[in-house]
Jmol script that loads the backbone (N, CA, C; Angstrom):
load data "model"
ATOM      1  N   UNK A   1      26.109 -38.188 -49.119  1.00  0.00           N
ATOM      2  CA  UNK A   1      25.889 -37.111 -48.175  1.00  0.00           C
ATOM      3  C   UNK A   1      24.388 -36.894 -48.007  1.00  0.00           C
ATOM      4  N   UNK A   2      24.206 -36.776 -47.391  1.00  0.00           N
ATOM      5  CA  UNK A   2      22.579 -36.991 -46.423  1.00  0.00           C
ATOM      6  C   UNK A   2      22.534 -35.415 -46.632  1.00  0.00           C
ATOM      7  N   UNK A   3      20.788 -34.980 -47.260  1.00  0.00           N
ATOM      8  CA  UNK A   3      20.350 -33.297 -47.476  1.00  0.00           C
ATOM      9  C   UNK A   3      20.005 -33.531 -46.285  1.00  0.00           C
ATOM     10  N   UNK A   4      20.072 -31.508 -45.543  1.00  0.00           N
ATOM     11  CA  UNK A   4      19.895 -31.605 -44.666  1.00  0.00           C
ATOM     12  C   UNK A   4      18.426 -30.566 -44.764  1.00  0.00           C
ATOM     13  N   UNK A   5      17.383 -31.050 -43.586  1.00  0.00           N
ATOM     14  CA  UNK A   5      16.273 -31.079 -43.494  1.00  0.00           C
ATOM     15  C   UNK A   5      15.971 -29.094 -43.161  1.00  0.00           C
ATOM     16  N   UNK A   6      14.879 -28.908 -43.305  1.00  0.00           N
ATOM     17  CA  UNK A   6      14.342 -27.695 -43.174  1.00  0.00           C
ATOM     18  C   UNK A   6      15.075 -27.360 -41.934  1.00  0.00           C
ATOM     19  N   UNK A   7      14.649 -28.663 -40.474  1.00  0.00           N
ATOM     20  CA  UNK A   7      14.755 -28.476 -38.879  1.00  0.00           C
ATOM     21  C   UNK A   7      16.332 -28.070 -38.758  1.00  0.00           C
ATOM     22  N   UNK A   8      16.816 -28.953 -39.837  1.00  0.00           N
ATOM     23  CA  UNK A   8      18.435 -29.316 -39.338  1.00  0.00           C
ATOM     24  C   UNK A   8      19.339 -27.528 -39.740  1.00  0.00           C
ATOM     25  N   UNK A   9      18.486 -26.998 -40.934  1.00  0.00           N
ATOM     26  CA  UNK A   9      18.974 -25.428 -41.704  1.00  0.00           C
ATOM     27  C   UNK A   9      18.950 -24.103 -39.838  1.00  0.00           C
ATOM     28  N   UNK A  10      17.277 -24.707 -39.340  1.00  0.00           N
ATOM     29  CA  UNK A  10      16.997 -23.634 -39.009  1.00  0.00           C
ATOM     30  C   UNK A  10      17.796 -23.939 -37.193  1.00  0.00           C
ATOM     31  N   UNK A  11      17.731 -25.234 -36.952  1.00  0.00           N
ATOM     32  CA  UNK A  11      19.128 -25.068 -36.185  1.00  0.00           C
ATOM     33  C   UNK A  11      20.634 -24.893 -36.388  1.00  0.00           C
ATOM     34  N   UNK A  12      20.572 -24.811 -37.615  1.00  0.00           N
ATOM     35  CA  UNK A  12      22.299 -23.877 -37.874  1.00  0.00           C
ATOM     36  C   UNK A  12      22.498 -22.603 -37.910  1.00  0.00           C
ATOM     37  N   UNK A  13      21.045 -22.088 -38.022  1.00  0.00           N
ATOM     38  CA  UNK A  13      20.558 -20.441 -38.411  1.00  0.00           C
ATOM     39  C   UNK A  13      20.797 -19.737 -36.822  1.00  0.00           C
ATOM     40  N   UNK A  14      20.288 -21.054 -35.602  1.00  0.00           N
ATOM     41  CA  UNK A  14      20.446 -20.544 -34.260  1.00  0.00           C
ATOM     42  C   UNK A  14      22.043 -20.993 -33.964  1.00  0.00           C
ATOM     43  N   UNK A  15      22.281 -22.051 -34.422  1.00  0.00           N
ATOM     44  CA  UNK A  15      23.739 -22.273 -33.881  1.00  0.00           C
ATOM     45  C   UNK A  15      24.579 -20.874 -34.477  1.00  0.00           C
ATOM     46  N   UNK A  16      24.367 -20.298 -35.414  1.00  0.00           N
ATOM     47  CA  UNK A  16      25.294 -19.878 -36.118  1.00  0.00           C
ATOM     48  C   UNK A  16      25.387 -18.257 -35.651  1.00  0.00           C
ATOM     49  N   UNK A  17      23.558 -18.083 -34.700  1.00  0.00           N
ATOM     50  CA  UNK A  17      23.578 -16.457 -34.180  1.00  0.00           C
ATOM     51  C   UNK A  17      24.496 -17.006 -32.548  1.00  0.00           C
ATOM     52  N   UNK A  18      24.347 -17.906 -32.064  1.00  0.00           N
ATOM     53  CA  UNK A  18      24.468 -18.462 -30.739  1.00  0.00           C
ATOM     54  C   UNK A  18      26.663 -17.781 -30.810  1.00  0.00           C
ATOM     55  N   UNK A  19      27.132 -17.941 -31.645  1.00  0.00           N
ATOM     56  CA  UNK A  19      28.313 -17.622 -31.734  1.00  0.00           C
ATOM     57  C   UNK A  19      28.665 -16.745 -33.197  1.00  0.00           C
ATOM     58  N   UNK A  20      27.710 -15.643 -33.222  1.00  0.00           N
ATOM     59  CA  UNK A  20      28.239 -14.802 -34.294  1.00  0.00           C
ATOM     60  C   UNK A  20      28.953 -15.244 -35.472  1.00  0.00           C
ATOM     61  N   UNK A  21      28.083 -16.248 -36.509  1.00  0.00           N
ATOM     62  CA  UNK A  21      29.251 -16.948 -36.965  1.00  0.00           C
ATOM     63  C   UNK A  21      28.280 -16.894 -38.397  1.00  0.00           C
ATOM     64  N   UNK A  22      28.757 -15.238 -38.703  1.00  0.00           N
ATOM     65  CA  UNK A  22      28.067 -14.985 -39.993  1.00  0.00           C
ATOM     66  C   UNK A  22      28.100 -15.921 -41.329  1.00  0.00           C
ATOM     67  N   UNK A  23      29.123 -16.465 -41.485  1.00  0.00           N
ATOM     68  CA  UNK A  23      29.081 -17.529 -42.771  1.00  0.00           C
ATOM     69  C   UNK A  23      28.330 -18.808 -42.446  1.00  0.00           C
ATOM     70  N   UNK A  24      28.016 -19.372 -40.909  1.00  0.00           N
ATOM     71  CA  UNK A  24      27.225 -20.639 -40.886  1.00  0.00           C
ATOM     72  C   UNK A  24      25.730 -19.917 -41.511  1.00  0.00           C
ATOM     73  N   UNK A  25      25.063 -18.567 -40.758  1.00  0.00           N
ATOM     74  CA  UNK A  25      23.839 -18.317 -40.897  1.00  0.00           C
ATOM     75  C   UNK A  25      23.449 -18.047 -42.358  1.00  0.00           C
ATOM     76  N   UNK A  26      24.693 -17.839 -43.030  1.00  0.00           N
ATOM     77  CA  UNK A  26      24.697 -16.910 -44.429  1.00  0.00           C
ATOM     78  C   UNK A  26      24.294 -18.571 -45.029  1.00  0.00           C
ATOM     79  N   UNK A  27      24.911 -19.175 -45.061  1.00  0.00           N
ATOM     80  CA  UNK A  27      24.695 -20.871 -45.634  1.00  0.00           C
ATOM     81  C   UNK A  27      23.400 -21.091 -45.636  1.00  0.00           C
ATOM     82  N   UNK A  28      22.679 -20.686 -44.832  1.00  0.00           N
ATOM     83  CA  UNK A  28      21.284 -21.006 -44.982  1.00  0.00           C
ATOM     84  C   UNK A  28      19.996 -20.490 -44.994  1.00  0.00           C
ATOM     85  N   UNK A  29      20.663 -19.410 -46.197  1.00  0.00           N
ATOM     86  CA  UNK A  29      19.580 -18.441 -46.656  1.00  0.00           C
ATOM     87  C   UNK A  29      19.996 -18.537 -48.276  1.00  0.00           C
ATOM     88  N   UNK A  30      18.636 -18.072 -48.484  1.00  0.00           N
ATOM     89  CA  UNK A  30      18.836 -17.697 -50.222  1.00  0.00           C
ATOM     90  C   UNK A  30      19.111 -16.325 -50.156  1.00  0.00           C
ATOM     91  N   UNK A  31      19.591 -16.267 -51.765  1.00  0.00           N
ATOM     92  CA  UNK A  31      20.476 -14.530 -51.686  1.00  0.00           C
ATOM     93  C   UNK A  31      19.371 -13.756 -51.661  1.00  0.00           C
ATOM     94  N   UNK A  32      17.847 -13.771 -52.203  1.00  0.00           N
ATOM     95  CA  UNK A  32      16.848 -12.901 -52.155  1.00  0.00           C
ATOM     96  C   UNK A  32      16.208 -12.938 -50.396  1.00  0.00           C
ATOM     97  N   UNK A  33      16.983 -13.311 -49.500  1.00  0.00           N
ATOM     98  CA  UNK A  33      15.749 -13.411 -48.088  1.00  0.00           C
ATOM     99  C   UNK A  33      15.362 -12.129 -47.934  1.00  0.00           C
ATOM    100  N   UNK A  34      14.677 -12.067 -47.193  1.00  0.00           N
ATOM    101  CA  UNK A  34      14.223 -11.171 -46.645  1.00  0.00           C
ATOM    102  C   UNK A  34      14.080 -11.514 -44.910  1.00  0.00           C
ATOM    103  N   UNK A  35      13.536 -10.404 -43.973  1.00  0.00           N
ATOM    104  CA  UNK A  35      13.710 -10.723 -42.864  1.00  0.00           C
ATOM    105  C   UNK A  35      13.231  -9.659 -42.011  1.00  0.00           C
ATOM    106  N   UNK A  36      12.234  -9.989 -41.265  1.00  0.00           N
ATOM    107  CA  UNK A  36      11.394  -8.811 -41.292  1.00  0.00           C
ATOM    108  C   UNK A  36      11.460  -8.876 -39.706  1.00  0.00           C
ATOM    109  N   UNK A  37      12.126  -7.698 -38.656  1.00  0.00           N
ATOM    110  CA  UNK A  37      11.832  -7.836 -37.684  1.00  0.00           C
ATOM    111  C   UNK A  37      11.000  -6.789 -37.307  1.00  0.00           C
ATOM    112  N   UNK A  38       9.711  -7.723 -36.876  1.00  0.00           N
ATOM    113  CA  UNK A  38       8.111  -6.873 -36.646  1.00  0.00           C
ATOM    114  C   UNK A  38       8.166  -5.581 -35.849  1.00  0.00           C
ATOM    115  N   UNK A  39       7.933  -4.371 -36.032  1.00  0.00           N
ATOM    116  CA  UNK A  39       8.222  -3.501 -35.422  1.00  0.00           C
ATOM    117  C   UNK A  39       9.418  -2.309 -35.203  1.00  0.00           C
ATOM    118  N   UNK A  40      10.419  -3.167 -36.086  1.00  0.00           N
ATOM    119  CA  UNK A  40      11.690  -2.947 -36.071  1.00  0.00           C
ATOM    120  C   UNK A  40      12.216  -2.089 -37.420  1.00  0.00           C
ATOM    121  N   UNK A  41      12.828  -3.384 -38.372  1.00  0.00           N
ATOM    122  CA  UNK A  41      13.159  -3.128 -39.801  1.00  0.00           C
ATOM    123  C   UNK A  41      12.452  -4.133 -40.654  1.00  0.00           C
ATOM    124  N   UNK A  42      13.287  -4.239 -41.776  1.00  0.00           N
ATOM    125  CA  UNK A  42      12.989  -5.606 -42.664  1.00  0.00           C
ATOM    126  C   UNK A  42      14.183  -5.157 -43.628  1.00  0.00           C
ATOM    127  N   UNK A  43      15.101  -6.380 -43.820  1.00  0.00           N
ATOM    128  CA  UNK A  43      16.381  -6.463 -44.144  1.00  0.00           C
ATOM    129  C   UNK A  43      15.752  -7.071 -45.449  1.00  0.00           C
ATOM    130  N   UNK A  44      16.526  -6.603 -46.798  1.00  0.00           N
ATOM    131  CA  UNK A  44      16.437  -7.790 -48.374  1.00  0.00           C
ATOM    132  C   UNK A  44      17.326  -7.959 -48.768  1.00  0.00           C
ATOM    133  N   UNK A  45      17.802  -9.410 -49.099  1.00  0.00           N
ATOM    134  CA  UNK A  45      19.002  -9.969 -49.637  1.00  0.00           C
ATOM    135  C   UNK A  45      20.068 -10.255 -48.062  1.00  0.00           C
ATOM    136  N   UNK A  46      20.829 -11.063 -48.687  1.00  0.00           N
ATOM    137  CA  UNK A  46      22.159 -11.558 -47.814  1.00  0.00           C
ATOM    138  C   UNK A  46      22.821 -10.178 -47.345  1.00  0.00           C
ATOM    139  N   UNK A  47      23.215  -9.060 -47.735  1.00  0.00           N
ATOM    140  CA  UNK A  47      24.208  -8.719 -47.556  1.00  0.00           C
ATOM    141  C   UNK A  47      23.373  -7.296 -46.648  1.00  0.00           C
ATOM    142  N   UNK A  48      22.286  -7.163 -46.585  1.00  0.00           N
ATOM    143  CA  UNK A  48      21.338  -6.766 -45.680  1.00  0.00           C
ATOM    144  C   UNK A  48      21.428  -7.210 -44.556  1.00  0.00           C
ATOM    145  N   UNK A  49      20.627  -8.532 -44.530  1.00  0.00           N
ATOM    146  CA  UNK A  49      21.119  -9.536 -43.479  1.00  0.00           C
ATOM    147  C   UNK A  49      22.265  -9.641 -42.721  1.00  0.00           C
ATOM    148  N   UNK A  50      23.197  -9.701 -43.682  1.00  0.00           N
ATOM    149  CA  UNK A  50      24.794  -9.876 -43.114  1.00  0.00           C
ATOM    150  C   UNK A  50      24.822  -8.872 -41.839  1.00  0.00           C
ATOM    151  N   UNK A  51      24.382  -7.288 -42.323  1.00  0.00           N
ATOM    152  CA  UNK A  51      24.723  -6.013 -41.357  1.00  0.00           C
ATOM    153  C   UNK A  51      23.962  -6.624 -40.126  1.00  0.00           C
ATOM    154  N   UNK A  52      22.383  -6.974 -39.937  1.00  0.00           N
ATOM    155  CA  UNK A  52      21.920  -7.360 -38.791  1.00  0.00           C
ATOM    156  C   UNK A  52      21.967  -7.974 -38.131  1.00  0.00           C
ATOM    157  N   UNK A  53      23.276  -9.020 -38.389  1.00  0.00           N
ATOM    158  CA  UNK A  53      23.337 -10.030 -37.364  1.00  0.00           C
ATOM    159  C   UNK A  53      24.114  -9.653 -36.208  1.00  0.00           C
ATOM    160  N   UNK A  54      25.264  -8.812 -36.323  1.00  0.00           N
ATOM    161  CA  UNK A  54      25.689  -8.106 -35.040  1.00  0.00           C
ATOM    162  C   UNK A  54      25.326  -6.461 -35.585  1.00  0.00           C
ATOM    163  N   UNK A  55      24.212  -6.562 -34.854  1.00  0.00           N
ATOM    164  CA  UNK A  55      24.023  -4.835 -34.863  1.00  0.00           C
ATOM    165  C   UNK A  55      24.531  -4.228 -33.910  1.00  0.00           C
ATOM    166  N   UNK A  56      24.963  -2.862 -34.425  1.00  0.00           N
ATOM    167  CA  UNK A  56      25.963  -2.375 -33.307  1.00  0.00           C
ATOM    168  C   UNK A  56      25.011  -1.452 -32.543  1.00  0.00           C
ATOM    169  N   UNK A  57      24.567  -1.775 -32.061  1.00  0.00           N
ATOM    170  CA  UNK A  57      23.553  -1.441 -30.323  1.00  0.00           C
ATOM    171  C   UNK A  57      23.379  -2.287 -29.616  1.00  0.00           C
ATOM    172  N   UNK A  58      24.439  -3.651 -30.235  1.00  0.00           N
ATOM    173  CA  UNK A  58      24.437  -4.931 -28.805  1.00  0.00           C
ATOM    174  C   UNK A  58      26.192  -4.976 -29.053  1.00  0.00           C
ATOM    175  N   UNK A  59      26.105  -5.773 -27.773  1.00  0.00           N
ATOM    176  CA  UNK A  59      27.291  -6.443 -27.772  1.00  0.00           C
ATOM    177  C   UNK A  59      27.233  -8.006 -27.522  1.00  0.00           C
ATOM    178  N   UNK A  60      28.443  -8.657 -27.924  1.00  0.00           N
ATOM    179  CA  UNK A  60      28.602 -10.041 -28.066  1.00  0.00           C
ATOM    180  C   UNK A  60      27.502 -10.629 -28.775  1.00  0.00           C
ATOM    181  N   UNK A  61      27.590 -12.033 -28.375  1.00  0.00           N
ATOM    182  CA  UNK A  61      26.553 -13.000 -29.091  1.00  0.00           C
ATOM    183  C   UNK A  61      25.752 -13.372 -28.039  1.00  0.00           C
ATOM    184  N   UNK A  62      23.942 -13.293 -28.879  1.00  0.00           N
ATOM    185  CA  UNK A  62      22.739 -13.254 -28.069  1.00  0.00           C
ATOM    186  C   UNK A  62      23.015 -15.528 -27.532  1.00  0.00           C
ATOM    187  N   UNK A  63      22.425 -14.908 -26.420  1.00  0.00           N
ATOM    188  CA  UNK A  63      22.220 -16.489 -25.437  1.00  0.00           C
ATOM    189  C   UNK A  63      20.913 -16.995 -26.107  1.00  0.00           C
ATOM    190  N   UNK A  64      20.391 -17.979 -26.734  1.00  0.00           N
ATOM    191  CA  UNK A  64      19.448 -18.569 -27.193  1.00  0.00           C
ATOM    192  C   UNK A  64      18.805 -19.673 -27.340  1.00  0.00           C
ATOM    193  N   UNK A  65      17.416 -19.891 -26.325  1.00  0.00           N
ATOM    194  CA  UNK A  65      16.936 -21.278 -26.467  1.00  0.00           C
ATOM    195  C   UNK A  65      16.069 -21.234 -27.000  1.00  0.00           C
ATOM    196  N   UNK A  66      15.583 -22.006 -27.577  1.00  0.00           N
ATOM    197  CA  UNK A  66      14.941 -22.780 -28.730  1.00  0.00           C
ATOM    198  C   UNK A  66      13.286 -23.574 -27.859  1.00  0.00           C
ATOM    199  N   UNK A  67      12.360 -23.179 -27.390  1.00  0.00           N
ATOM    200  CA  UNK A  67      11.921 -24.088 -26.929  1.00  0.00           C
ATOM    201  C   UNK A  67      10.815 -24.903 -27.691  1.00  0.00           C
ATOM    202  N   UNK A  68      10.205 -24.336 -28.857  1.00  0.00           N
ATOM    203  CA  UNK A  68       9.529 -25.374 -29.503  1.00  0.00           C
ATOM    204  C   UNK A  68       9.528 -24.933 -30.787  1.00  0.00           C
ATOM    205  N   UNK A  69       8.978 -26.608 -31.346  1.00  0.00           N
ATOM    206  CA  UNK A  69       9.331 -25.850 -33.089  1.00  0.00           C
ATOM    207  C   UNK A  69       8.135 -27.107 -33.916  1.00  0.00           C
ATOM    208  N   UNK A  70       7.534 -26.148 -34.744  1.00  0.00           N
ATOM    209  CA  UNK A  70       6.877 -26.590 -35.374  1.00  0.00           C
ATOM    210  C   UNK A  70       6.996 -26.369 -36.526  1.00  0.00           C
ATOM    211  N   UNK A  71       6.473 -27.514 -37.636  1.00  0.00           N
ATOM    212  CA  UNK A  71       6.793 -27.669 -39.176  1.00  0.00           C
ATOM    213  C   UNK A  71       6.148 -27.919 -40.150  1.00  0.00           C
ATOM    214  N   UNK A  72       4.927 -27.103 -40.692  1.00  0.00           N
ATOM    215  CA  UNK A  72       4.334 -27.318 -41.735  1.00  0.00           C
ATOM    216  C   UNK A  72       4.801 -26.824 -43.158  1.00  0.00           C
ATOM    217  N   UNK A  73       4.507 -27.821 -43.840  1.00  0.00           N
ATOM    218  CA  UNK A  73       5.104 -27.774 -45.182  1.00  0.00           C
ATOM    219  C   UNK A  73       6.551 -26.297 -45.292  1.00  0.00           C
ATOM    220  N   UNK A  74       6.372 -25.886 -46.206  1.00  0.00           N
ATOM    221  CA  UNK A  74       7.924 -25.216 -46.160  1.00  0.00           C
ATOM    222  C   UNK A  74       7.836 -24.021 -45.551  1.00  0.00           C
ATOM    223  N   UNK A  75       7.283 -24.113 -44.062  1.00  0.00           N
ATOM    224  CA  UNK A  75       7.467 -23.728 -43.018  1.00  0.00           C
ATOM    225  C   UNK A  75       7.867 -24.157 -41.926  1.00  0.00           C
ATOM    226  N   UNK A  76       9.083 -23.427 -41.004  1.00  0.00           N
ATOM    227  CA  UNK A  76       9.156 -23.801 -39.660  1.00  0.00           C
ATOM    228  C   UNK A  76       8.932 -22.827 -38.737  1.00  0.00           C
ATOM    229  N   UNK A  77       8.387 -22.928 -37.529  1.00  0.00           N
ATOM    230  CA  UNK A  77       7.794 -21.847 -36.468  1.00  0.00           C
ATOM    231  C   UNK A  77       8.891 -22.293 -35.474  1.00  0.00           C
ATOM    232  N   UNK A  78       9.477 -21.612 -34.282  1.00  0.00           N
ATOM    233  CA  UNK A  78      10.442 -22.027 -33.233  1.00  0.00           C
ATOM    234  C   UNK A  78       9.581 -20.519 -32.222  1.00  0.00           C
ATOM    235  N   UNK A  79       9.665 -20.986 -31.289  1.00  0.00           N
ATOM    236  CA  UNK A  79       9.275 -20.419 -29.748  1.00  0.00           C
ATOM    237  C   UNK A  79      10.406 -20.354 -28.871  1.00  0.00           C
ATOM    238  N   UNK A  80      10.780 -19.538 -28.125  1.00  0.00           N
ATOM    239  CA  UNK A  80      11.992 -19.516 -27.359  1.00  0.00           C
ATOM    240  C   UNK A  80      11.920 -18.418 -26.288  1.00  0.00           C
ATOM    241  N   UNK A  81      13.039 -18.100 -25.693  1.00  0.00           N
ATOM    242  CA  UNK A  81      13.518 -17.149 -25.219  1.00  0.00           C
ATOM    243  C   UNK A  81      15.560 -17.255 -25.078  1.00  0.00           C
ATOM    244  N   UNK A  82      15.484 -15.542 -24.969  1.00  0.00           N
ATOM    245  CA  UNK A  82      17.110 -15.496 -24.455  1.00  0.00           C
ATOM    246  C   UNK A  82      17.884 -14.211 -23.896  1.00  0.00           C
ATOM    247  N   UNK A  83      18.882 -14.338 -24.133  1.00  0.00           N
ATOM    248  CA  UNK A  83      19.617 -13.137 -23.157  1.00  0.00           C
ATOM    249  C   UNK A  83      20.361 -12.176 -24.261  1.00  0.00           C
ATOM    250  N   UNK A  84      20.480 -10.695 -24.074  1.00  0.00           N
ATOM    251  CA  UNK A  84      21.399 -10.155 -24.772  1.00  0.00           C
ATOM    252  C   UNK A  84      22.018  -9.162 -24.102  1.00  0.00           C
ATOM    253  N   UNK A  85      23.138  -8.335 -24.411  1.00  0.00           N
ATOM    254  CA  UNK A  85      23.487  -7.206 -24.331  1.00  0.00           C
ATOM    255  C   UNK A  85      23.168  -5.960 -25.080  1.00  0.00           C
ATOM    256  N   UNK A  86      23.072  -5.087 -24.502  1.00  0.00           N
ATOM    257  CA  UNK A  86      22.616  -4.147 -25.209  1.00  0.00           C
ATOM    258  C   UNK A  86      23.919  -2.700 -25.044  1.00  0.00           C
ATOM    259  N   UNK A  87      23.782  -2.137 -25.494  1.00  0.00           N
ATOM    260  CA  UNK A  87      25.328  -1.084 -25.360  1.00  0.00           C
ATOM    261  C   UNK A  87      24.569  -0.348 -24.180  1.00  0.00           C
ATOM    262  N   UNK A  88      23.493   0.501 -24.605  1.00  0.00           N
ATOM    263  CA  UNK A  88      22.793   1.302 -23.743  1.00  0.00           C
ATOM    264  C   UNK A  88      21.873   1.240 -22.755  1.00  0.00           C
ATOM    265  N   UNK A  89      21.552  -0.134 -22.949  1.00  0.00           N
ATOM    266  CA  UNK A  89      20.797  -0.835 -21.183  1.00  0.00           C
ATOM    267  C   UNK A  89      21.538  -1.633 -20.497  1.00  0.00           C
ATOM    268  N   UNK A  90      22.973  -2.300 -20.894  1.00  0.00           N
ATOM    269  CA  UNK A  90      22.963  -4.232 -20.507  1.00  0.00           C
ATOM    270  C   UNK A  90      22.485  -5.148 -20.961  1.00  0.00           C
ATOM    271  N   UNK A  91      22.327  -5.811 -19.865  1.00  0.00           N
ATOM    272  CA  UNK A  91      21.918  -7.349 -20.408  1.00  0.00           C
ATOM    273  C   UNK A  91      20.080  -7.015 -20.034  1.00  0.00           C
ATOM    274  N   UNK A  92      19.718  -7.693 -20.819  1.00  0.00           N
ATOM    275  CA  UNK A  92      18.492  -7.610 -21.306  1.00  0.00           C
ATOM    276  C   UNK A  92      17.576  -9.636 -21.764  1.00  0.00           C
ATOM    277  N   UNK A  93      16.524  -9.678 -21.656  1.00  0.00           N
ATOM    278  CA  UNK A  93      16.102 -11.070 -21.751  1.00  0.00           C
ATOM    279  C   UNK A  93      14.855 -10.842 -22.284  1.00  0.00           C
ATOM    280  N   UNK A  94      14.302 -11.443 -23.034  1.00  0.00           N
ATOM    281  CA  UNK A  94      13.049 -11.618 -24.601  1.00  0.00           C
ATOM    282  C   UNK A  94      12.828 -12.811 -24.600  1.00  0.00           C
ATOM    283  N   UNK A  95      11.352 -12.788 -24.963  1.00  0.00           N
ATOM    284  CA  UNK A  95      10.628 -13.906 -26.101  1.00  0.00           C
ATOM    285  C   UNK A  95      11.140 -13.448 -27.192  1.00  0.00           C
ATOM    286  N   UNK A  96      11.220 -14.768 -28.001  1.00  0.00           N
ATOM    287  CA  UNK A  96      10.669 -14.927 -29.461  1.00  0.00           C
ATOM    288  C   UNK A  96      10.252 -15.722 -30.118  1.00  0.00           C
ATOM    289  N   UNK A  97       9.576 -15.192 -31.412  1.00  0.00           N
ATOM    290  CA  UNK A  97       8.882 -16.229 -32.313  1.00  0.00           C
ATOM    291  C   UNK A  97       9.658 -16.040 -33.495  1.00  0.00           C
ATOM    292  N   UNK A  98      10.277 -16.888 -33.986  1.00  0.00           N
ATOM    293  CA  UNK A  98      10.328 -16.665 -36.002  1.00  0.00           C
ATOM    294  C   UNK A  98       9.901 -17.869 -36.449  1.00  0.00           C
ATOM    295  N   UNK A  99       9.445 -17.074 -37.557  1.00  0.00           N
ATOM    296  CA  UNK A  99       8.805 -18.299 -38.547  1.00  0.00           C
ATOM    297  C   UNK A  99       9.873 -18.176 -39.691  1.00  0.00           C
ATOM    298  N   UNK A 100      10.112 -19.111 -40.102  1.00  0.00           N
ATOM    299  CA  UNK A 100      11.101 -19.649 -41.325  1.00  0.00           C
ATOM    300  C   UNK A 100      10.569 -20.198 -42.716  1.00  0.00           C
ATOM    301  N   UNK A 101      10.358 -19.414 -43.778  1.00  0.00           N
ATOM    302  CA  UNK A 101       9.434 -20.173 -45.259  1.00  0.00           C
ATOM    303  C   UNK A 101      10.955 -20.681 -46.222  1.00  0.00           C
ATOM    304  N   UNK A 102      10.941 -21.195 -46.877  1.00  0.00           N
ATOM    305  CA  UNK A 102      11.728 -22.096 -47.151  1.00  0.00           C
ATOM    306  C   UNK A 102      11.357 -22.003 -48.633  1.00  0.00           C
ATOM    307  N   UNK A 103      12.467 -22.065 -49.969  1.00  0.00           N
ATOM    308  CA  UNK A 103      11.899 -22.336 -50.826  1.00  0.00           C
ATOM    309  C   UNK A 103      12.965 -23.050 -51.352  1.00  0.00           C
ATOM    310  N   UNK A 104      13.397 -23.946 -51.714  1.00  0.00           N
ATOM    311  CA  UNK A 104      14.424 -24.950 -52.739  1.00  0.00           C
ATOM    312  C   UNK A 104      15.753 -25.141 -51.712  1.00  0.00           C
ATOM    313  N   UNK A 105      15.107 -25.491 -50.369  1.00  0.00           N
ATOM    314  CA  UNK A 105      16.115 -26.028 -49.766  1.00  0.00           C
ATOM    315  C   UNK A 105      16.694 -24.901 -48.622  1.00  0.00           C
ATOM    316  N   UNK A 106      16.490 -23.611 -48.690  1.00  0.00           N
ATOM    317  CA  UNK A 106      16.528 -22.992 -47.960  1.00  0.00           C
ATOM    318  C   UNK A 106      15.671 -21.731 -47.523  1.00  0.00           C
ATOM    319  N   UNK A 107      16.483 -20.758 -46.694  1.00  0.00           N
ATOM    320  CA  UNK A 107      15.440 -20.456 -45.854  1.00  0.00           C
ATOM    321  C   UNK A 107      15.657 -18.566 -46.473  1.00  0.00           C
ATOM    322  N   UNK A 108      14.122 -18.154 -47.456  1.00  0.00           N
ATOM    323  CA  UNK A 108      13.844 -17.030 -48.088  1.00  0.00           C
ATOM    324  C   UNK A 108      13.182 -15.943 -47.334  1.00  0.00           C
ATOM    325  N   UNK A 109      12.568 -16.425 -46.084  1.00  0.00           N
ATOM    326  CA  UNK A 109      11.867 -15.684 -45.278  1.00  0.00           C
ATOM    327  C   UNK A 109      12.106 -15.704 -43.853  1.00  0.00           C
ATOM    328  N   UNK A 110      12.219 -14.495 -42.966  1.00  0.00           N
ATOM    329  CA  UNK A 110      12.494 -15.050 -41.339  1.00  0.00           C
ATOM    330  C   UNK A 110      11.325 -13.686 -40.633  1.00  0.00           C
ATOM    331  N   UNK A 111      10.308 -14.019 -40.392  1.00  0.00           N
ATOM    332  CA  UNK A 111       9.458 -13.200 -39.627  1.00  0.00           C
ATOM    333  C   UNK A 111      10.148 -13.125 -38.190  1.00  0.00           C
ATOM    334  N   UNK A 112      10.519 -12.339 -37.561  1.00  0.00           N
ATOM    335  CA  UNK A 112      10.635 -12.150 -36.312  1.00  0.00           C
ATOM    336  C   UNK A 112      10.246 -11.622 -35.424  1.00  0.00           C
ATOM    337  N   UNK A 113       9.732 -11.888 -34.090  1.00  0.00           N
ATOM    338  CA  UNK A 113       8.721 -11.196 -33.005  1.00  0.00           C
ATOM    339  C   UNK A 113       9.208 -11.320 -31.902  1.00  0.00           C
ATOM    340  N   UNK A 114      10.077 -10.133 -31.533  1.00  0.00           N
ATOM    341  CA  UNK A 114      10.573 -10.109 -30.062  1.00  0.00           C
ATOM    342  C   UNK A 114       9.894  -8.864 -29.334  1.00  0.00           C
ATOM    343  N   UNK A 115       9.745  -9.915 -27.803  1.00  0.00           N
ATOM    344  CA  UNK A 115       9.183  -9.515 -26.791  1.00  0.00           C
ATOM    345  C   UNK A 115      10.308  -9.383 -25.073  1.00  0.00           C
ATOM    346  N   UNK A 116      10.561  -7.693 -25.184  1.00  0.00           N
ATOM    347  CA  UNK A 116      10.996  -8.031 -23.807  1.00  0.00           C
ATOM    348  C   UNK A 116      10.361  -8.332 -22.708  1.00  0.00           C
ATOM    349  N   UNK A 117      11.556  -8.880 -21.540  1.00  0.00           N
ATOM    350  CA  UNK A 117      11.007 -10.057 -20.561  1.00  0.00           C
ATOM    351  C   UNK A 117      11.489  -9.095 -19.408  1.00  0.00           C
ATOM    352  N   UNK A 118      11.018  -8.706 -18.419  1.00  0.00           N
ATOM    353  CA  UNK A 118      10.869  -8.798 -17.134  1.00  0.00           C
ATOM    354  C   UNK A 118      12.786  -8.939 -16.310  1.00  0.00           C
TER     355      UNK A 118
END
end "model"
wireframe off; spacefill off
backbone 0.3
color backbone group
């Protein structure tokens, strides 16, 4: 069985928000992450995490592209944009940036920087 790479974790981390699919994203975190969305909160541990992935001031699962990604040492950076719902505006569309630090195979840190779009 072939390990799978930092790139290959942090596209399961998007596949796994892309369809609300809390046990793929949970797979590829350590139980201490943390997760800091800039401006926002900062979630510690899995079961922190767990609550923020469908927060209830959206609805459904966020639309998400990926448009670039960069990888230094046990870091990965991804650039994007996407679509969400929101309970109390609609649909709504953002930048973002997260950076991903990595320590023994998975992913301990998720900086996040969202920017609404127009």
């Amino acid at each position: 069985m072939t390990q799978k790479t930092q790139r290959d974790l942090v596209a399961e981390y998007f596949a796994g928000f892309r369809t609300s699919d809390h046990p793929r994203i949970l797979a590829t975190l350590a139980d201490d992450v943390e997760w800091v969305i800039h401006g926002h909160r900062t979630t510690h541990g899995k079961a922190e995490f767990d609550g923020e992935i469908e927060n209830p001031a959206f609805t459904g699962s966020p639309e998400l592209d990926v448009q670039r990604i960069h990888e230094d040492g046990p870091v990965v950076i991804t650039t994007g944009e996407g679509r969400g719902t929101s309970l109390d505006h609609g649909r709504f569309r953002f930048a973002f940036n997260d950076l991903f630090t990595f320590r023994d195979g998975l992913i301990t840190r998720v900086d996040s920087y969202v920017v609404p779009l127009p």
